[in-house]
N, C-alpha and C positions, 0 to 999 in steps of 0.2 A: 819515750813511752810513759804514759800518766800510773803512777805508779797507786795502789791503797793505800799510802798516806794525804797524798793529794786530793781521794774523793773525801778521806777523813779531815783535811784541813775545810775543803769545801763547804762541806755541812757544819763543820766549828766557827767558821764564817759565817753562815746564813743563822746559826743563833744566838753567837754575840753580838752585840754593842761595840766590843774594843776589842782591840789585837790583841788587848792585855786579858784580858776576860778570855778569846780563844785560847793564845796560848797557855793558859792555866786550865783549860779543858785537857788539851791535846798533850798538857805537862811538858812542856819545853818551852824555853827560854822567849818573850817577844823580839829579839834580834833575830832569834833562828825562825822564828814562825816569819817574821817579813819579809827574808833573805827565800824561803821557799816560795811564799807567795809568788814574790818577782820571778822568781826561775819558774814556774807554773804561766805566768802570764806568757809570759819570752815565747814558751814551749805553744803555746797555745795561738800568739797572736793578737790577745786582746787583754781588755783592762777585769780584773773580775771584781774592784772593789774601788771606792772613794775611802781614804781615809786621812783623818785631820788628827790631829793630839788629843783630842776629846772623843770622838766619834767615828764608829765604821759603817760601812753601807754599800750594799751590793750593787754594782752595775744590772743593769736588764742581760748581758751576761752572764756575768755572775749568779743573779737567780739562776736561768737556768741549766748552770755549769751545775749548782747545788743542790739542785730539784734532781736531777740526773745521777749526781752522786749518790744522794739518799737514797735511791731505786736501787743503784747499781749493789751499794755497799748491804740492801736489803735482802737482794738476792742473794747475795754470798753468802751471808750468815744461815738462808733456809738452805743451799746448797747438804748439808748434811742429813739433814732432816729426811731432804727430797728422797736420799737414795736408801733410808731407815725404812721410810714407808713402801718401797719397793722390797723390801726383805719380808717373803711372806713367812719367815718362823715367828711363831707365836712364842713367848715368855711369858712368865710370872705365876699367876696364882686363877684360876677360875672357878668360882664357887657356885652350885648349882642343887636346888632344894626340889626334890619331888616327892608325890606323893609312894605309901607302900611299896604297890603292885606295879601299878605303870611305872616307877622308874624302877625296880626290880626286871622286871621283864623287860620293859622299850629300854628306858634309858641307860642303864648300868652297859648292855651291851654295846651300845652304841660310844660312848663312854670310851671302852673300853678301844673301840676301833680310832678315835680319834686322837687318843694318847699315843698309839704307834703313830700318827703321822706328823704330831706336832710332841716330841720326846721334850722340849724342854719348857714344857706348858705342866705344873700341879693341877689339877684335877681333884677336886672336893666335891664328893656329891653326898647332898644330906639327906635320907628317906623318915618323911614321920608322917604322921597322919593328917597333918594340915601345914603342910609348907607354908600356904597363907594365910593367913597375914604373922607366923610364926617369924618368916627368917627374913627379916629385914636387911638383915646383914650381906644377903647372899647376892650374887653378879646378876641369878638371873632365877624365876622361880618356876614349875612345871605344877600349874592347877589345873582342875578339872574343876567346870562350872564356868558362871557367871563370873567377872570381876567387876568389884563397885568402887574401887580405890583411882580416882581421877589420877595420884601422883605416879601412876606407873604405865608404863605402854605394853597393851596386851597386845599377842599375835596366836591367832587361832593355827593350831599345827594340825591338827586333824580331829575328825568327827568320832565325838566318842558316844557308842548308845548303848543302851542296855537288852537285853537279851532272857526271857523268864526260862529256867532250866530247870529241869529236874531228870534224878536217875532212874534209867529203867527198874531198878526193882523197887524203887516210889513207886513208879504210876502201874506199874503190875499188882501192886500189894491196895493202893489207893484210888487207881484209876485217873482216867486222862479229864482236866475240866475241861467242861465246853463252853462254860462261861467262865466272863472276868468276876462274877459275884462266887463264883464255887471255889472261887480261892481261900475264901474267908471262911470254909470247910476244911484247908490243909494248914499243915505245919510249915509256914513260910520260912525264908533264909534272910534279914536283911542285911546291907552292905553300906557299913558308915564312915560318910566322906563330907570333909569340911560342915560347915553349920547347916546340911540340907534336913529339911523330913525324911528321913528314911522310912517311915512308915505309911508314906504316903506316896502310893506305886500310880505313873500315869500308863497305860497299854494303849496301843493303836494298835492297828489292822487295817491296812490299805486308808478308808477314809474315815473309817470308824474310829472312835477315841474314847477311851475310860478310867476315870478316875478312881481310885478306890482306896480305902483305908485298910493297911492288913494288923496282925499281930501276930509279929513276930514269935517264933518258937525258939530261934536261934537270931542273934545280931552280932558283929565282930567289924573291927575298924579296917581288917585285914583281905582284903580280897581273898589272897590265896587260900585263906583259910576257908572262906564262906562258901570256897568251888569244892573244897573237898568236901564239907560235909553231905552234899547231896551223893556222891563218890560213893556215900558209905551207909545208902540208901534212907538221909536225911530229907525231908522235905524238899521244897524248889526256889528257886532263889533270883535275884536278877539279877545276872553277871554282865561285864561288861564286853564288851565288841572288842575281839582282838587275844583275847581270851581263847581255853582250849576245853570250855562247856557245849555242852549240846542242848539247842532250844528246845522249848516245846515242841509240839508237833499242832499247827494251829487250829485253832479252837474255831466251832462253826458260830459265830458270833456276829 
């Protein structure tokens, strides 16, 4: 039987020059490396090598006795590897930067359910107000917007819009606009995330579209915060989709 030292002689062959040269690879004696050789060929039946006092050189055997070895001796070494990558427990450290509100509400929970599945996984999740381009450091980032940074792979996870709300005892006390200009009549709410115009509200309406410039009465980095203050019969504000605000009620515009 060809045993793993014999595919290891093989390949120590196929990249010395000398027997002298292999068995100083292989760290054993040149008497013991040629006494092998010979018992290798016996076993085999054929010649794997020419060699002279100067010089060694593989038979057309021999290559690819050695070509063969190398493969074989390749696999064995990924052999561990192979059956690691079949172990689906996750280890180590995973660090994860989101914004506020959304990781507040989506992520933290979620979070929260994937640590029972994967127990020997740390879990860092980091909430501020601009993950990006803040935490470089982090496995993976959670933005809302546009990304302009070539060096990272964005993957859109879901649609986030925004939503113009205000509290019933707002619009009982203020009344409901019909237009997008009658806003710039109320006390608006704006909601400040990464480097956008916050003060620059785009509205549609089926096919309609309007841009408009408001001033703010109230602005906060904080989502949660900007839903409550309509709560407390503050102005209206544009929250986002996903959220536990109530719309307008649409304007005949």
């Amino acid at each position: 039987m060809i045993a793993i030292e014999d595919l290891r002689l093989a390949v120590a062959l196929s990249r010395c020059e000398s027997l002298s040269a292999a068995a100083r690879v292989l760290n054993v004696s040149p008497p013991a490396l040629s006494m092998r050789l010979r018992k290798l060929e016996t076993q085999l039946g054929i010649t794997l090598a020419n060699r002279d006092a100067r010089r060694l050189s593989l038979t057309a055997d021999g290559e690819r006795f050695a070509q063969e070895s190398a493969h074989l001796l390749e696999q064995l070494e990924a052999l561990p590897e192979s059956f690691k990558q079949h172990d689906e427990r996750l280890v180590g450290t995973l660090r994860l930067a989101a914004p506020f509100g959304y990781g507040r509400q989506r992520i933290a929970p979620l979070l929260a359910r994937f640590a029972k599945l994967h127990p020997q996984l740390c879990l860092h999740l980091d909430l501020r107000e601009t993950p990006w381009p803040d935490r470089h450091d982090s496995d993976a980032v959670i933005h809302i917007g546009s990304l302009n940074d070539s060096l990272w792979i964005a993957r859109p996870l879901a649609h986030n819009h925004r939503w113009l709300c205000a509290s019933p005892a707002y619009l009982e006390q203020h009344g409901v606009p019909s237009t997008p200009d009658e806003l710039a009549c109320h006390r608006c709410i704006c909601i400040r995330e990464n480097d956008e115009d916050v003060t620059l509200w785009h509205l549609s309406k089926g096919q309609a579209k309007k841009t408009l410039r408001i001033e703010p009465a109230l602005l906060s980095n904080d989502g949660s915060v900007a839903r409550r203050w309509p709560s407390r019969g503050w102005a209206s504000s544009c929250a986002r989709s996903g959220t536990s605000a109530t719309p307008l009620p649409a304007a005949g515009w």
